[in-house]
MIVO-754962 format. One record per residue: residue in three letters; x, y, z of N, C-alpha, C, CB in turn. Coordinates in steps of 0.2 Angstrom, whole numbers, plus 2048, in hexadecimal, padded with zeros to 3 digits. Glycine has a CB too. Layout:
residues N
AlaXYZXYZXYZXYZ/...
This chain:
residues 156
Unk4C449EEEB4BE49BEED4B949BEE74BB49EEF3/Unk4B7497EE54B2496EDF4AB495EE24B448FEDB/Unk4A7497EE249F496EE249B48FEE049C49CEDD/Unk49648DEE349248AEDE48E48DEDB48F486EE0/Unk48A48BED7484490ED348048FED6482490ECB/Unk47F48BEDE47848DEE247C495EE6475484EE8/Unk480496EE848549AEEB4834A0EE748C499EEA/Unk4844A1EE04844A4EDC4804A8EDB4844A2ED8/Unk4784A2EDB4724A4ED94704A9EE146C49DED7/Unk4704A5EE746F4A9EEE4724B0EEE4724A4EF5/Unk47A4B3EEC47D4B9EEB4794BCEE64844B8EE9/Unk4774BAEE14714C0EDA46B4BEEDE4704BBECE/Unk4684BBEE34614BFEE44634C2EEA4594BBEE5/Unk4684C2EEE46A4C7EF346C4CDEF146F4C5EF7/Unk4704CEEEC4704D3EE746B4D7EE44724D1EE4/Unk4664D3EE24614D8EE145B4D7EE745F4D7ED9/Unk45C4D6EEA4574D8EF145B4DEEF44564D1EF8/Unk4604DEEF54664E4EF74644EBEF246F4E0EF5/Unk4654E9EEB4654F1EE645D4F0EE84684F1EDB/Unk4564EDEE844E4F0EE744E4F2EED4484EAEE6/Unk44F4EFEF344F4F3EF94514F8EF84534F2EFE/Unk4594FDEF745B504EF5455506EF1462504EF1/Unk454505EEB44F506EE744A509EEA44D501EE3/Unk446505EF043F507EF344150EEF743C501EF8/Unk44750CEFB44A511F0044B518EFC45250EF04/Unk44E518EF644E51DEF144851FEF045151BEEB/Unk44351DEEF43B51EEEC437524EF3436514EEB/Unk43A522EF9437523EFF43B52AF0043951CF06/Unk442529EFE446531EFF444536EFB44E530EFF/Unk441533EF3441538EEE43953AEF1442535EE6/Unk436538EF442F53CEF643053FEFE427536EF5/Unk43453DF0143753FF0543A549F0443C53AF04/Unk43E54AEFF43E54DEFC43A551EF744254AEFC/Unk43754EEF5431554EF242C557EF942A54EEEC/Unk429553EFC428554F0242C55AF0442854EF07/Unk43155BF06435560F08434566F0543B55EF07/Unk434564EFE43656CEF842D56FEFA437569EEA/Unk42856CEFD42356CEFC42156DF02421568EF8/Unk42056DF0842156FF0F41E575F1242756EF10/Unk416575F1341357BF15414580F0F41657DF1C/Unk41357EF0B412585F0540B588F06412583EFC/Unk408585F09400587F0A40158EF103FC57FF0F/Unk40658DF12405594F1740859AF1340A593F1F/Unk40B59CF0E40B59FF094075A2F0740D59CF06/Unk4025A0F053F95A1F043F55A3F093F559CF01/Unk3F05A7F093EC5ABF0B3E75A5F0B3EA5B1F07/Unk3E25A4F0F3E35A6F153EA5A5F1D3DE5A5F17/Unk3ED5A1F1A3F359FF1D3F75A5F203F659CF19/Unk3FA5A9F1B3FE5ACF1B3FF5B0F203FE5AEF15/Unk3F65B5F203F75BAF243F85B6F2C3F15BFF23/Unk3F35B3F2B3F35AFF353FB5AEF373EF5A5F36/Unk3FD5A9F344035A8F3540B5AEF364045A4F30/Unk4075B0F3340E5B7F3240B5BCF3B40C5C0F26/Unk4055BCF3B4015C1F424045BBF463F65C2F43/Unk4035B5F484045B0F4D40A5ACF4E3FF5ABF4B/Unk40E5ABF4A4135A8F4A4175AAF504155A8F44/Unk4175B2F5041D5B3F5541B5B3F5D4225BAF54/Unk4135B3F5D40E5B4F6140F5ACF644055B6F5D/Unk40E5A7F6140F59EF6341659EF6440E597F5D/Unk41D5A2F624225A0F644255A4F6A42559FF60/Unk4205A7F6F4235A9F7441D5A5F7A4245B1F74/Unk41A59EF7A41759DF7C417595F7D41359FF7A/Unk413593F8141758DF82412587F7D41958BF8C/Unk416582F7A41157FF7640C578F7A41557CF6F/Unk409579F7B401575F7B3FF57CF8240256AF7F/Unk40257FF823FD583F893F6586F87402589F8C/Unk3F2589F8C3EE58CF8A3EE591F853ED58EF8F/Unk3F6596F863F559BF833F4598F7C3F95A1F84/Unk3FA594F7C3FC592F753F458EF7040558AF76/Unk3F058CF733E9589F713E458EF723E7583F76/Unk3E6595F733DE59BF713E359FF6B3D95A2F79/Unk3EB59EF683EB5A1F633EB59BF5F3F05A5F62/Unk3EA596F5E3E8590F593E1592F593E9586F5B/Unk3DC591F5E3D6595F5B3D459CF583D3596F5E/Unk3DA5A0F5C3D85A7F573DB5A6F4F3DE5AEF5A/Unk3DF5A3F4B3E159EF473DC59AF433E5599F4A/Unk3D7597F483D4590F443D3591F3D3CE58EF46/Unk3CF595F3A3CE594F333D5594F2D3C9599F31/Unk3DA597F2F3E0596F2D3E358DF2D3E459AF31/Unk3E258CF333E4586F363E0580F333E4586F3D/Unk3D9582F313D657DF2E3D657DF253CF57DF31/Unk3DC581F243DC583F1E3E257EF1B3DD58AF1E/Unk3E657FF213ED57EF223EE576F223EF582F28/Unk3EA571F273E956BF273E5569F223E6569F2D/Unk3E056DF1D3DD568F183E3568F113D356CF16/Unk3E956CF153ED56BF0A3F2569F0D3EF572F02/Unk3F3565F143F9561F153F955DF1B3FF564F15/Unk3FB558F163F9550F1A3FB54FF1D3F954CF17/Unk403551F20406550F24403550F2C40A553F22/Unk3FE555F293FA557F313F5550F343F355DF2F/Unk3F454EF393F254AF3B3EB54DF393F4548F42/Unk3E9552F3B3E0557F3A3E0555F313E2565F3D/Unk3E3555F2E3E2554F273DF54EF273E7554F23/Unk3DF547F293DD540F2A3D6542F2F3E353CF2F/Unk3D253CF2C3CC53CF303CD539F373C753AF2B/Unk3D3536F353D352FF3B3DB531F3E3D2525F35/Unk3DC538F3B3E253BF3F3EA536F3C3DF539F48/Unk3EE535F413F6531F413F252BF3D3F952EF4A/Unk3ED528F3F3EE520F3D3EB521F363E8519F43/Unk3E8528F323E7527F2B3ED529F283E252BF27/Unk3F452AF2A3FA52CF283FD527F263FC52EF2C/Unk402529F22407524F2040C524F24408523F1A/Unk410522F22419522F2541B527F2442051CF21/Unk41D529F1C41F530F1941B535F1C41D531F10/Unk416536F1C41153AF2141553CF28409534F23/Unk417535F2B419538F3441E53BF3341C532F3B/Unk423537F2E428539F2E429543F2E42B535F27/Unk427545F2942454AF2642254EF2F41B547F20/Unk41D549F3141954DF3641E54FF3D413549F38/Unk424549F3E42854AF4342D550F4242B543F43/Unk42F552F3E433554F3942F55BF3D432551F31/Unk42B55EF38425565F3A427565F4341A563F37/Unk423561F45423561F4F429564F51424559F53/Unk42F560F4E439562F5043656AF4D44255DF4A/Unk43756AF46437571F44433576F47436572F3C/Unk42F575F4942857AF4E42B57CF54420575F51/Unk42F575F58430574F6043657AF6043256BF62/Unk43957BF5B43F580F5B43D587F5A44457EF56/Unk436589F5843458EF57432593F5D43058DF53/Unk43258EF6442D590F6843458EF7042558CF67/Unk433596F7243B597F7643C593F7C43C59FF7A/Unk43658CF7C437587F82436580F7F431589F88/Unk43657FF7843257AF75438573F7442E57DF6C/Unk436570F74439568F71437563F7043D566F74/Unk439561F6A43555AF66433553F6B43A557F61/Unk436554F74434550F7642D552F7A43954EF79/Unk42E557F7B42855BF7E42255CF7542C566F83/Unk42455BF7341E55DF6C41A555F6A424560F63/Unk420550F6D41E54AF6D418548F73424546F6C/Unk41A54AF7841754AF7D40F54DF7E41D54DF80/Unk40F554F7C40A556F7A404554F7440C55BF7A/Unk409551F7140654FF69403548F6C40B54FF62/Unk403543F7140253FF703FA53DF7240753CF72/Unk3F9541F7A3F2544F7A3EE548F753F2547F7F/Unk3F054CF713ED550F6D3EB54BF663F1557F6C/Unk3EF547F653EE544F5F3EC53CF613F4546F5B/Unk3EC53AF683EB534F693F052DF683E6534F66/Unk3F852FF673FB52AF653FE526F693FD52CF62/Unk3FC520F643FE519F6A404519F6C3FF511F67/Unk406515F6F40D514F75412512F7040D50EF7C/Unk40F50FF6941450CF66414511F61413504F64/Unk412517F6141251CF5941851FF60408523F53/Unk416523F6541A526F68421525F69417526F6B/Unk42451DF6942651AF6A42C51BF63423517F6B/Unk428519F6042B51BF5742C523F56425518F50/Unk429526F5942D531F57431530F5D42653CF59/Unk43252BF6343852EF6743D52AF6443852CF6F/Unk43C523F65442521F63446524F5C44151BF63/Unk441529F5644452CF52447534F5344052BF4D/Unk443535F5844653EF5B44D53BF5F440543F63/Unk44F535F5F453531F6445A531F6145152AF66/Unk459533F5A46052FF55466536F5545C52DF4B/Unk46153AF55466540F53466546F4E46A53EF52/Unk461541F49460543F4145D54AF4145A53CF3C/Unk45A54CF47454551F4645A557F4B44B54DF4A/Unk45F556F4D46255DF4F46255FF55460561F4D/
């Protein structure tokens, strides 16, 4: 089968609409990935460090959004406001919360919620979504978008 060279030409910019797509999708995984290597290094540091190491096993015998689990975030706060102002993944890091975020940002943030929701001996990313949506205010359609991504499998 021989082509025309209108054929020709439609195959080379399908082709490269095909490799710049990959290209961007590459660009999105390689900060993806830095993001990763880089992920709460803040709780490493003081004042982080100490709260978290006293609290951590204190939130994970508790249930998350409950009372108890909300007067150790206050016994916490200044850790916690330490902790939200050097990562952005936090909705509290945005002045305007989810909707100053980006994509990379939810991604990032969905991601932490799963990894949290497993920390705590009753927790799940559907219940963290659930709780998170009042607390952080998010629309039917952001909500929508962490289920149908907690939905895939990707997160375990």
């Amino acid at each position: 089968m021989t082509l025309t060279s209108e054929q020709k030409s439609m195959n080379y910019d399908t082709f490269r609409h095909i490799e710049r797509v990959r290209n961007l999708l590459n660009r999105c995984v390689t900060e993806l990935l830095r993001r990763a290597e880089l992920h709460d290094q803040s709780k490493l540091e003081s004042p982080e460090v100490e709260a978290f190491t006293e609290y951590t096993p204190k939130l994970a015998d508790c249930t998350y959004g409950s009372v108890e689990y909300k007067s150790y975030l206050d016994a916490i706060k200044p850790a916690l406001d330490h902790h939200y102002a050097n990562n952005r993944h936090h909705p509290e890091h945005h002045k305007n919360g989810v909707d100053d975020m980006n994509l990379l940002d939810v991604v990032e943030m969905l991601c932490d919620w799963k990894a949290a929701s497993e920390r705590h001996n009753d927790g799940s990313i559907r219940k963290s979504i659930e709780v998170n949506t009042d607390r952080f205010g998010l629309s039917p359609q952001m909500v929508r978008i962490l289920q149908n991504t907690a939905d895939l499998g990707i997160l375990g």
